[in-house]
BALOBA-1460 file (C-alpha; in Angstrom, 3 decimals):
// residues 310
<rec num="1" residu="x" x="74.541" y="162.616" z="-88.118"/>
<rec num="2" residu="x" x="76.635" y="161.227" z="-85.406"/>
<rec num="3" residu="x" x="74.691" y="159.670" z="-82.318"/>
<rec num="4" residu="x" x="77.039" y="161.057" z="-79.764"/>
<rec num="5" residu="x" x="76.423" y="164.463" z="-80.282"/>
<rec num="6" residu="x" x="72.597" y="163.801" z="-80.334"/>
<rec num="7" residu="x" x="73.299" y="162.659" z="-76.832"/>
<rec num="8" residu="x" x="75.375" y="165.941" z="-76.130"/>
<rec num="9" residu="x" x="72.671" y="168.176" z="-77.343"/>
<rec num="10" residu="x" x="70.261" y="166.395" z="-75.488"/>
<rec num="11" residu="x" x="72.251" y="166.996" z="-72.057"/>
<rec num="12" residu="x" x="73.284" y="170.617" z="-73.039"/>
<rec num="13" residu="x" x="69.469" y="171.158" z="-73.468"/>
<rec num="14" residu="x" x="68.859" y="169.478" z="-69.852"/>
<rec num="15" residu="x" x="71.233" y="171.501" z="-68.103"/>
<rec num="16" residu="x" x="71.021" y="174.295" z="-69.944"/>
<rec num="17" residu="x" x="74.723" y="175.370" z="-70.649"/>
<rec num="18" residu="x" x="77.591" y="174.317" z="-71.851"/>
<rec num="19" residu="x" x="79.719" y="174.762" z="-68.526"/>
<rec num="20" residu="x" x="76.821" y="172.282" z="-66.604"/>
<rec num="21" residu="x" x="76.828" y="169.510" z="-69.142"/>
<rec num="22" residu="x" x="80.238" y="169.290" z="-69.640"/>
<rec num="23" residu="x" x="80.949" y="168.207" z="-66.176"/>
<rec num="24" residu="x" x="77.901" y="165.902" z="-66.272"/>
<rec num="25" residu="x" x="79.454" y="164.440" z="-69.254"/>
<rec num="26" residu="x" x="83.073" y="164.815" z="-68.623"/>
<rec num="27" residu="x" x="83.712" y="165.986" z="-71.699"/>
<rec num="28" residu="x" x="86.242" y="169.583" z="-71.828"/>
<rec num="29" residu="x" x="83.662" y="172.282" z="-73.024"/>
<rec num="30" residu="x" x="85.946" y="173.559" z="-76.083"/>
<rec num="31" residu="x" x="85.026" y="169.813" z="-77.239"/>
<rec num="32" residu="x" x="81.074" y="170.060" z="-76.303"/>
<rec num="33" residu="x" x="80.743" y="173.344" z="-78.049"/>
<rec num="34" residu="x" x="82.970" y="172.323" z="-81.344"/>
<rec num="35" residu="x" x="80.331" y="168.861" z="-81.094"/>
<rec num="36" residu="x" x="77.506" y="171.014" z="-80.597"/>
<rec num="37" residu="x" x="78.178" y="173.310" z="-83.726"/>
<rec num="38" residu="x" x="78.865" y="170.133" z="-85.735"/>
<rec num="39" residu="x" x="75.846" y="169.024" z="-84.846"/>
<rec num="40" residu="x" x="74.021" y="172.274" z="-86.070"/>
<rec num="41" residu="x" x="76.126" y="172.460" z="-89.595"/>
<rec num="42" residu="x" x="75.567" y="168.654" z="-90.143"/>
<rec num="43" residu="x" x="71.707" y="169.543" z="-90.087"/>
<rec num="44" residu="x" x="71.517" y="172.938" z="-91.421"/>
<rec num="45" residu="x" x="69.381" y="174.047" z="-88.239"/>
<rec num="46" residu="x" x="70.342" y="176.125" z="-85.504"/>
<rec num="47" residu="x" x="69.547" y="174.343" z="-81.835"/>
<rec num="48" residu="x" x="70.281" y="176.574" z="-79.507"/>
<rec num="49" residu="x" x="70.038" y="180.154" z="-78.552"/>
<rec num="50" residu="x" x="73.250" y="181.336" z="-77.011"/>
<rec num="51" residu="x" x="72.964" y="184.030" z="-74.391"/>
<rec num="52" residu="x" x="75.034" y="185.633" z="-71.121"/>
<rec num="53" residu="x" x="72.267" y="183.102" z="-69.697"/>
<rec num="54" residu="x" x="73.122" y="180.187" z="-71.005"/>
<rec num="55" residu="x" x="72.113" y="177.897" z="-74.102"/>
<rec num="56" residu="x" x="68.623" y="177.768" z="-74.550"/>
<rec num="57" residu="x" x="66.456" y="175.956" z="-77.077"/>
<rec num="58" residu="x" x="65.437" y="177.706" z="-80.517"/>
<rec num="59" residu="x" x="61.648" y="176.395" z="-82.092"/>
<rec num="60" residu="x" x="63.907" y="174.228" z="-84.635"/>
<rec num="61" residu="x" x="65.382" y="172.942" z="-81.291"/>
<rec num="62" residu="x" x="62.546" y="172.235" z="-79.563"/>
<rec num="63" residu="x" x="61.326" y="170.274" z="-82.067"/>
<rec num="64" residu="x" x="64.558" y="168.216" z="-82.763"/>
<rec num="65" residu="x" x="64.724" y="166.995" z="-79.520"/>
<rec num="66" residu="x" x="61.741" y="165.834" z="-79.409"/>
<rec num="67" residu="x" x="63.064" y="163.669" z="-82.289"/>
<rec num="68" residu="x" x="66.335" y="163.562" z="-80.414"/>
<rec num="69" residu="x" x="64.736" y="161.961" z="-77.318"/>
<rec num="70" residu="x" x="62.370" y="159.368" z="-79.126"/>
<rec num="71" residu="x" x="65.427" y="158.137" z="-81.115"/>
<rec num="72" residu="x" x="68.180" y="157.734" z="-77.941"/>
<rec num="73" residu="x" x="65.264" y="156.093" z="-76.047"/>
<rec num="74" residu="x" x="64.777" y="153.268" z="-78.981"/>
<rec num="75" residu="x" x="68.534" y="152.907" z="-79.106"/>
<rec num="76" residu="x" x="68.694" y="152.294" z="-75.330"/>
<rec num="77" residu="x" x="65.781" y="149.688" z="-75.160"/>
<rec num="78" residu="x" x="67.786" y="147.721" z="-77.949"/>
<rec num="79" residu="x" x="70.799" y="147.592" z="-76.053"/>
<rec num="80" residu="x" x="69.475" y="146.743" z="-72.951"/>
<rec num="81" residu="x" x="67.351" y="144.120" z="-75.204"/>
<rec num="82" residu="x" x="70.733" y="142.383" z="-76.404"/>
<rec num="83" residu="x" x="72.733" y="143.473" z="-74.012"/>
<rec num="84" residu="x" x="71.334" y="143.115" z="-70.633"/>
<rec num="85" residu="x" x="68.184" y="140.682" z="-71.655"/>
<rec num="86" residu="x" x="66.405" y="142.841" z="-69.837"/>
<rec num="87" residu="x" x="62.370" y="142.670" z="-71.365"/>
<rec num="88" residu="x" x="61.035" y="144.813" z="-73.689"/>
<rec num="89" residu="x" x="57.383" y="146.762" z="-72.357"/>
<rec num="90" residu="x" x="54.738" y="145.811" z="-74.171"/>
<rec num="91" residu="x" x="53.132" y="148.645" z="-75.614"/>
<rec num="92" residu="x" x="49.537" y="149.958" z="-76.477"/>
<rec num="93" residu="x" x="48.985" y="152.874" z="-78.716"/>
<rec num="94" residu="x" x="45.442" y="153.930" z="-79.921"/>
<rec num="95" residu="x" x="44.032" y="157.141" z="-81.044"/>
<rec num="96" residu="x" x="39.950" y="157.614" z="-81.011"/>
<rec num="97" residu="x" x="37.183" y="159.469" z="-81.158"/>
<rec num="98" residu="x" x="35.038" y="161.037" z="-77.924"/>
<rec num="99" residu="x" x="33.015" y="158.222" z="-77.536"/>
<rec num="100" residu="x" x="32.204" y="156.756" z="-74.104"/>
<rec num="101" residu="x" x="31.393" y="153.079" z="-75.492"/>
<rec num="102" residu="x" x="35.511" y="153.104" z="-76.414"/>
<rec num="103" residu="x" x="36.172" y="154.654" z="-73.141"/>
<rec num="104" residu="x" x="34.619" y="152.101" z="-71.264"/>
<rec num="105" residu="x" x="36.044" y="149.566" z="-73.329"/>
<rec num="106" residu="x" x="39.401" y="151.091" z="-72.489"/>
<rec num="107" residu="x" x="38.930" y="151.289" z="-68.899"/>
<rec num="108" residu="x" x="38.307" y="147.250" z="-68.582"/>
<rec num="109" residu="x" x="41.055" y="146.913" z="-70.838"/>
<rec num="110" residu="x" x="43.701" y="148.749" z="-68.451"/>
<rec num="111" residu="x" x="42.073" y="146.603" z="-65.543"/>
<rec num="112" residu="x" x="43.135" y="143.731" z="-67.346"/>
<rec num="113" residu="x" x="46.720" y="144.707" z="-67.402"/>
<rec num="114" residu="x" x="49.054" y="142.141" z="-66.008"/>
<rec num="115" residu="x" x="52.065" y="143.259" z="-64.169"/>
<rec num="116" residu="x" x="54.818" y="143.365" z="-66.964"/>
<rec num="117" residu="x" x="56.447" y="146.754" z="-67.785"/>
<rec num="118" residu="x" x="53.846" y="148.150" z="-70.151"/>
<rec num="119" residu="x" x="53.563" y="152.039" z="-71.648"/>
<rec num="120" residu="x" x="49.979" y="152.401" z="-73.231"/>
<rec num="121" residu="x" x="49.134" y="155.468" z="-75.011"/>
<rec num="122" residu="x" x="44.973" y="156.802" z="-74.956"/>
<rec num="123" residu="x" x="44.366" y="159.645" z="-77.009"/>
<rec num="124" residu="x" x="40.667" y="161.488" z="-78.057"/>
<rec num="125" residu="x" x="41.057" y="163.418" z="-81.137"/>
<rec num="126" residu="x" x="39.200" y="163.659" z="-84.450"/>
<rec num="127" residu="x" x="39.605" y="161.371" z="-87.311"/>
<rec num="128" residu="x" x="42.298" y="163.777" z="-89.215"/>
<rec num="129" residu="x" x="44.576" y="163.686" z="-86.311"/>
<rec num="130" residu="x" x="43.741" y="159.597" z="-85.662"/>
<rec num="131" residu="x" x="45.255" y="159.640" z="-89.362"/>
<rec num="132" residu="x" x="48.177" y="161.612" z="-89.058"/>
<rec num="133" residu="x" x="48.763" y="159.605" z="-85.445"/>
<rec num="134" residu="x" x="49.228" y="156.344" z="-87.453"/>
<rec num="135" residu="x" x="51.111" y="157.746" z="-90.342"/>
<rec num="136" residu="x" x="53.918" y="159.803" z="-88.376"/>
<rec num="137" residu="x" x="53.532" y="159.263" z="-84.853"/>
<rec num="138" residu="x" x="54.367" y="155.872" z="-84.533"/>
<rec num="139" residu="x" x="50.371" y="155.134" z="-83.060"/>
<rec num="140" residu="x" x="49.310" y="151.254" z="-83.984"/>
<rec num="141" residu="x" x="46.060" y="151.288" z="-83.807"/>
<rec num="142" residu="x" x="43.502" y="154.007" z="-84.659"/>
<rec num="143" residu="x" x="39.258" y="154.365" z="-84.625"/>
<rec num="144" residu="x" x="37.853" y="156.925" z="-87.174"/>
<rec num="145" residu="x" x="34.810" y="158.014" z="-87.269"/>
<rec num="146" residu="x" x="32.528" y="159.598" z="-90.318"/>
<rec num="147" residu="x" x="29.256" y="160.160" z="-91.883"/>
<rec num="148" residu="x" x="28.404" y="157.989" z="-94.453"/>
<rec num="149" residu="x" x="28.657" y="159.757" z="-97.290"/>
<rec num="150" residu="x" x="32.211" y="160.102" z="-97.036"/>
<rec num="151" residu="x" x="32.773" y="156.244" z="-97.031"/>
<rec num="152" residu="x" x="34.410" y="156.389" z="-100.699"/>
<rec num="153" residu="x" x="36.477" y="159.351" z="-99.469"/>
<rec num="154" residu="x" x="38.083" y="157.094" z="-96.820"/>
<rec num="155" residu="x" x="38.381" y="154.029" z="-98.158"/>
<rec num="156" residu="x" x="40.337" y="155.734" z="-100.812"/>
<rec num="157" residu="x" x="42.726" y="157.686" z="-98.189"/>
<rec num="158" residu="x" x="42.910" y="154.691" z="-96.407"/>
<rec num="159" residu="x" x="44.262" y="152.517" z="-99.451"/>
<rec num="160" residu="x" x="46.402" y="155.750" z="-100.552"/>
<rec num="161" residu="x" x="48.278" y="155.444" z="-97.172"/>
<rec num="162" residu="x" x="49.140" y="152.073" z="-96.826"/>
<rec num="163" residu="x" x="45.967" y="151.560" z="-94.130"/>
<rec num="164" residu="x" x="43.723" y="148.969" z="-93.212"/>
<rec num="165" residu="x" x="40.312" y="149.568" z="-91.810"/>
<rec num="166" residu="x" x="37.555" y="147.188" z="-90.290"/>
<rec num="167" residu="x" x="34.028" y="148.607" z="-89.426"/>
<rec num="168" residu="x" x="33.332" y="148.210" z="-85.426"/>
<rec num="169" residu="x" x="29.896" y="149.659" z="-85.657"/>
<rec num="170" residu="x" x="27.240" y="151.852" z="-87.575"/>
<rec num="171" residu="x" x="24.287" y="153.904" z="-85.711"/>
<rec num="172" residu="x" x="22.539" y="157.096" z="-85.449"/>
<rec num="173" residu="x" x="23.816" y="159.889" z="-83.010"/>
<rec num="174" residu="x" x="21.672" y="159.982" z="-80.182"/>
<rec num="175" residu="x" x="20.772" y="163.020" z="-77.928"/>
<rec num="176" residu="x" x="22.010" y="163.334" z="-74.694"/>
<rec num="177" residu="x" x="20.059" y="165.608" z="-72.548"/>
<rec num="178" residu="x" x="20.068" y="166.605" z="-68.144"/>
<rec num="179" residu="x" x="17.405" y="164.089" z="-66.362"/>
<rec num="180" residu="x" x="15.249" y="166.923" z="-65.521"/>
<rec num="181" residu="x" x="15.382" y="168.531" z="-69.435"/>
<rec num="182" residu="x" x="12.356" y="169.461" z="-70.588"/>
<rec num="183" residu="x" x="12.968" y="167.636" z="-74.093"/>
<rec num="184" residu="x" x="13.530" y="164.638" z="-71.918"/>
<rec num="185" residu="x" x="9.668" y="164.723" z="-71.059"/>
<rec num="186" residu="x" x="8.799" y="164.822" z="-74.926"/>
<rec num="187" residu="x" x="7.408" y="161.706" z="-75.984"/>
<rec num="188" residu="x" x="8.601" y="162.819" z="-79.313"/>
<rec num="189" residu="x" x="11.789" y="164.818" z="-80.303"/>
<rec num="190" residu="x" x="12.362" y="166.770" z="-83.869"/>
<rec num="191" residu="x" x="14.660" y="168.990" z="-84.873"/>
<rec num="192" residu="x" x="12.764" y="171.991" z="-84.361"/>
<rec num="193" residu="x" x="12.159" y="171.169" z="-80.673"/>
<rec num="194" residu="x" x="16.245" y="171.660" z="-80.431"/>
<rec num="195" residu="x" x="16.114" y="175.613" z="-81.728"/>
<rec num="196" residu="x" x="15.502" y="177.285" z="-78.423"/>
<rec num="197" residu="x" x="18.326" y="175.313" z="-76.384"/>
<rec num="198" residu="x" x="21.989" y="175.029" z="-76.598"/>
<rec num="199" residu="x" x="24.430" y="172.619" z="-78.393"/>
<rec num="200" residu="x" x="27.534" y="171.470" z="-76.936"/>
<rec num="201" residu="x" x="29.701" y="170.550" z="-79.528"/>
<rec num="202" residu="x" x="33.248" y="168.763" z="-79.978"/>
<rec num="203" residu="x" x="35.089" y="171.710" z="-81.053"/>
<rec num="204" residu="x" x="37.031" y="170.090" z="-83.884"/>
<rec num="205" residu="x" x="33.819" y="168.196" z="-86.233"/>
<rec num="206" residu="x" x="36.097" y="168.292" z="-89.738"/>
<rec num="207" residu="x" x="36.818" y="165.720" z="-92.695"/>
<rec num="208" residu="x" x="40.926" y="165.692" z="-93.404"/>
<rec num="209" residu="x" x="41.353" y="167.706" z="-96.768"/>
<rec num="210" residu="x" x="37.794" y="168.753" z="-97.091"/>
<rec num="211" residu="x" x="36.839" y="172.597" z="-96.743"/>
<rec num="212" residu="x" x="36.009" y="173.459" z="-93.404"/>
<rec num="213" residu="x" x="32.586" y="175.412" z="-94.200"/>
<rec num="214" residu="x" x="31.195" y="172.359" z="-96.438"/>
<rec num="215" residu="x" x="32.069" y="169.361" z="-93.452"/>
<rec num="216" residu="x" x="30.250" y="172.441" z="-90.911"/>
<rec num="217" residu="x" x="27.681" y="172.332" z="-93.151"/>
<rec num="218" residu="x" x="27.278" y="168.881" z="-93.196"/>
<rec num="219" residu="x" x="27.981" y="167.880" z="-89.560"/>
<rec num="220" residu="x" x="26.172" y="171.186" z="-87.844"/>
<rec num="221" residu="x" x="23.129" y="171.845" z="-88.666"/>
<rec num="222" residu="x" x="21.804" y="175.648" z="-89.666"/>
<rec num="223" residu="x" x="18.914" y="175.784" z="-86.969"/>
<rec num="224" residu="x" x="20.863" y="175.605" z="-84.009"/>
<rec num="225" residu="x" x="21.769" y="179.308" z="-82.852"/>
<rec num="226" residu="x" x="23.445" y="178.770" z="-79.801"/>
<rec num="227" residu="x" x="26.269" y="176.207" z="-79.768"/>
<rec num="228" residu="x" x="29.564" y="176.025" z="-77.134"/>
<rec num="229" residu="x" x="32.107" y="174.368" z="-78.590"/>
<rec num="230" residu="x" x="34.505" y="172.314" z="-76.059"/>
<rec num="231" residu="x" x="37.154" y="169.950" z="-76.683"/>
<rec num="232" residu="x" x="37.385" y="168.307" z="-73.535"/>
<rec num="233" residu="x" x="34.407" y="164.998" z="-72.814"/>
<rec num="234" residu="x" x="34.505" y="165.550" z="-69.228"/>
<rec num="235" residu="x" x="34.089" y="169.303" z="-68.960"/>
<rec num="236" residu="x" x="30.919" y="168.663" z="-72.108"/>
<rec num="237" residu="x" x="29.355" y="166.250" z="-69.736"/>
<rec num="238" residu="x" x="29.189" y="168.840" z="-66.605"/>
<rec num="239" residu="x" x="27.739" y="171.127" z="-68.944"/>
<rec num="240" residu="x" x="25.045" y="168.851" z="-69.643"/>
<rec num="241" residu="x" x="24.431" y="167.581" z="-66.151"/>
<rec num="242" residu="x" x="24.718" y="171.239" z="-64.863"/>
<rec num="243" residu="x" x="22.245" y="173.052" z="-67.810"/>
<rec num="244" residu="x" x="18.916" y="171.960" z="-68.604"/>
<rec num="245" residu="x" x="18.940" y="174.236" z="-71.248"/>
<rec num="246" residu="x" x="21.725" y="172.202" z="-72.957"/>
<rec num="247" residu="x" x="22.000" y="168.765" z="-75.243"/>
<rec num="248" residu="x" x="24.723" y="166.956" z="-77.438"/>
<rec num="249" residu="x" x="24.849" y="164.420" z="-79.988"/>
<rec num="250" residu="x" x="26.946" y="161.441" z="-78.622"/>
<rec num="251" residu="x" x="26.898" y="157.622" z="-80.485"/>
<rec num="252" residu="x" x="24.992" y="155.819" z="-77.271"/>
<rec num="253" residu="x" x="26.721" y="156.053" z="-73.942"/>
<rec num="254" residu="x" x="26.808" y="152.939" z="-71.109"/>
<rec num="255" residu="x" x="23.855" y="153.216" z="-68.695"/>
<rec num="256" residu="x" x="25.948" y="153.419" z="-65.705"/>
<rec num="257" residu="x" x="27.893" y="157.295" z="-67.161"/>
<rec num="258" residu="x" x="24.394" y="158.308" z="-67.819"/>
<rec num="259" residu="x" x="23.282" y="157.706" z="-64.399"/>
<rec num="260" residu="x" x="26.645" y="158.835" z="-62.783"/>
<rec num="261" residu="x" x="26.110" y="161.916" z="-64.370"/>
<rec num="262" residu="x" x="21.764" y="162.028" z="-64.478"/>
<rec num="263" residu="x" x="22.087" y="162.117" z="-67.896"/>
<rec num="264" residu="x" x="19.773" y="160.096" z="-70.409"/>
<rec num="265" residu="x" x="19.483" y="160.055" z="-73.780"/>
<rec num="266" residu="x" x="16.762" y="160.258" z="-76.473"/>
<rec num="267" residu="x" x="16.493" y="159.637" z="-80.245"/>
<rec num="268" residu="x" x="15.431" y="162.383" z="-82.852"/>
<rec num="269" residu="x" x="12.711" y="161.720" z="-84.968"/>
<rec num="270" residu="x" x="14.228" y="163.540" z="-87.629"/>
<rec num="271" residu="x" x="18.059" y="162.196" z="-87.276"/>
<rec num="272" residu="x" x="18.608" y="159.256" z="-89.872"/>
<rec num="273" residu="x" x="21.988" y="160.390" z="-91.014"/>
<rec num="274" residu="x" x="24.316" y="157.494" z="-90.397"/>
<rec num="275" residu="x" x="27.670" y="157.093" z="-88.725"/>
<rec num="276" residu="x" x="30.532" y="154.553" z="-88.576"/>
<rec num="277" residu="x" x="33.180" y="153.784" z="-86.651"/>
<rec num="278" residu="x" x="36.100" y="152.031" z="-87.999"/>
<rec num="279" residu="x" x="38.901" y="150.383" z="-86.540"/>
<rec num="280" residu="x" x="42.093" y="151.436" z="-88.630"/>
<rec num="281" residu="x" x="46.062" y="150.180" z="-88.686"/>
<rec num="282" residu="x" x="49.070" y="150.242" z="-91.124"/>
<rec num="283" residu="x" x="48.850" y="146.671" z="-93.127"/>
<rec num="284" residu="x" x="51.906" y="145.588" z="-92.178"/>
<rec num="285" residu="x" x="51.079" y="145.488" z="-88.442"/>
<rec num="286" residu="x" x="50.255" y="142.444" z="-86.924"/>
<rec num="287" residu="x" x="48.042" y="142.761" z="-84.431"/>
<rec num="288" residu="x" x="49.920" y="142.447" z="-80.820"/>
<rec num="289" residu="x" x="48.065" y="140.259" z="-77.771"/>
<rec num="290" residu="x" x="47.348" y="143.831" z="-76.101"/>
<rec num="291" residu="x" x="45.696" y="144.848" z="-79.248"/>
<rec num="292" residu="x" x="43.492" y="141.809" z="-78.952"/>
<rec num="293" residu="x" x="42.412" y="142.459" z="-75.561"/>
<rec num="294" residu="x" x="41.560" y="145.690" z="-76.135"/>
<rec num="295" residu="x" x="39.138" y="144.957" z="-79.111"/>
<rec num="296" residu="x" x="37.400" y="142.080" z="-77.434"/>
<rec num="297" residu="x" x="36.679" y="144.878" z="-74.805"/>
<rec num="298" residu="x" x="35.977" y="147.375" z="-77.369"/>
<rec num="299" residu="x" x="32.970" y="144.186" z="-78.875"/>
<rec num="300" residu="x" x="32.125" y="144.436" z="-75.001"/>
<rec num="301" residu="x" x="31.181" y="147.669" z="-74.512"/>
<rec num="302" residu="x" x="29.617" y="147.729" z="-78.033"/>
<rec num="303" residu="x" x="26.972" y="145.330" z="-77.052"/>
<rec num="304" residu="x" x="26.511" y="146.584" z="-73.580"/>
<rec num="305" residu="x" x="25.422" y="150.171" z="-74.877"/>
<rec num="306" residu="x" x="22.967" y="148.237" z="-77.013"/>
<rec num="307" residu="x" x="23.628" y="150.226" z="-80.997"/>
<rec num="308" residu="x" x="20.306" y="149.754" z="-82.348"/>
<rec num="309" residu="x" x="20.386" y="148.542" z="-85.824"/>
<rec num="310" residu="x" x="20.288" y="151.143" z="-88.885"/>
């Protein structure tokens, strides 16, 4: 696959014809066209969509240059590595669970960013996609998250994959309810006091190659009849400080994001199943001094929200 014509397609699909990006690249358009179609045969794909319109991109196309893009960027930062001497960015890359304890450990860590050229990369997401994150997304540095039962189930994908995995914490989920909820005034909470109100649940609560109804099963209680299902922490956490009516299980949350949104949160009686976070990488990856500063954060916060022992 030549390089050059990676670049061409990559300008054809910015200007969006052949006539505009061969003046932006100087290059005759017979030329572009015959080094576009090259392109195309070399890879057995077809990248663009011709029309009266102009050349737009096909779903194969689309996706290659998202490859395309990724690839000329690395090539660029290594020339102007050995060629210019210009820096490289450091770079952060973590994928986690919705937990605010690694949130707020996250937010001191950014605060703690000095002024080099840096690109960090955040992202919430369950434990299948923290997986596929580190094995083909080029993510360094991922936090799962599962029950306890399936501990022999990960440890073995974990060794199957070439991963590494330390535990950052065990505990109980917790329930996080509005101030003025009237489970809040219970002095004691059991599942059956849940039945009448409503769940709001992460919308994607699934073990990677495990059958969807059996990890539901598991995860999400029978009882509850009324659940809404969102993917997004912020928009769960209006819910709950909107509703009365509502609750969600959470791992504990920092004091200060309960009271920000008059939120508290209460133990169940009846809740001993237990959880584990787990902080995972490839074993060839050494640990970078961003990575560093981002766990001793992530210790931080996990003392601050005070995990009570299991």
């Amino acid at each position: 696959m030549n390089i050059l014509h990676m670049r061409y397609a990559v300008e054809v699909a910015k200007a969006g014809s052949i006539n505009k990006a061969s003046e932006k690249l100087m290059i005759a358009q017979p030329n572009l066209s015959r080094a576009i179609k090259e392109l195309e045969a070399d890879l057995g794909i077809v990248i663009f969509d011709r029309s009266a319109k102009g050349m737009g991109l096909t779903a194969t196309g689309e996706e290659f240059l998202g490859y395309a893009r990724k690839i000329l960027g690395q090539i660029d930062a290594v020339d102007r590595l050995y060629r210019e001497g210009v820096p490289g960015k450091q770079s952060f890359s973590i994928s986690v669970p919705r937990a605010c304890y690694i949130s707020e450990a996250f937010s001191r860590f950014s605060l703690a960013l000095t002024d080099k050229p840096a690109e960090i990369f955040y992202k919430e997401t369950n434990s299948k996609r923290t997986l596929s994150n580190l094995m083909h997304a080029d993510y360094k540095l991922g936090i799962v998250r599962y029950a306890g039962n399936y501990e022999k189930y990960y440890q073995a994908m974990l060794e199957e994959n070439g991963l590494v995995g330390e535990q950052i914490t065990e505990f109980h989920y917790v329930l996080l309810l509005q101030v003025n909820s009237p489970l809040a005034q219970k002095e004691e909470i059991r599942f059956t006091d849940l039945r009448p109100y409503i769940e709001i649940a992460h919308a994607d609560p699934f073990v990677p190659s495990l059958p969807m109804a059996e990890v539901k099963k598991a995860e999400l209680p029978d009882d509850i009849e009324r659940r809404i299902f969102v993917f997004e922490r912020a928009s769960q956490f209006e819910l709950l400080s909107e509703n009365d009516q509502t609750f969600m299980w959470v791992s504990p949350v920092p004091q200060k994001l309960l009271d920000r949104y008059g939120l508290v949160q209460r133990d169940c009686l009846d809740n001993r199943r237990i959880y584990r976070d787990v902080l995972v990488h490839r074993k060839s990856y050494h640990l970078s001094e961003l990575d560093l500063l981002f766990i001793k954060e992530l210790m931080r916060s996990k003392k601050d929200c005070h995990f009570a022992p299991v």
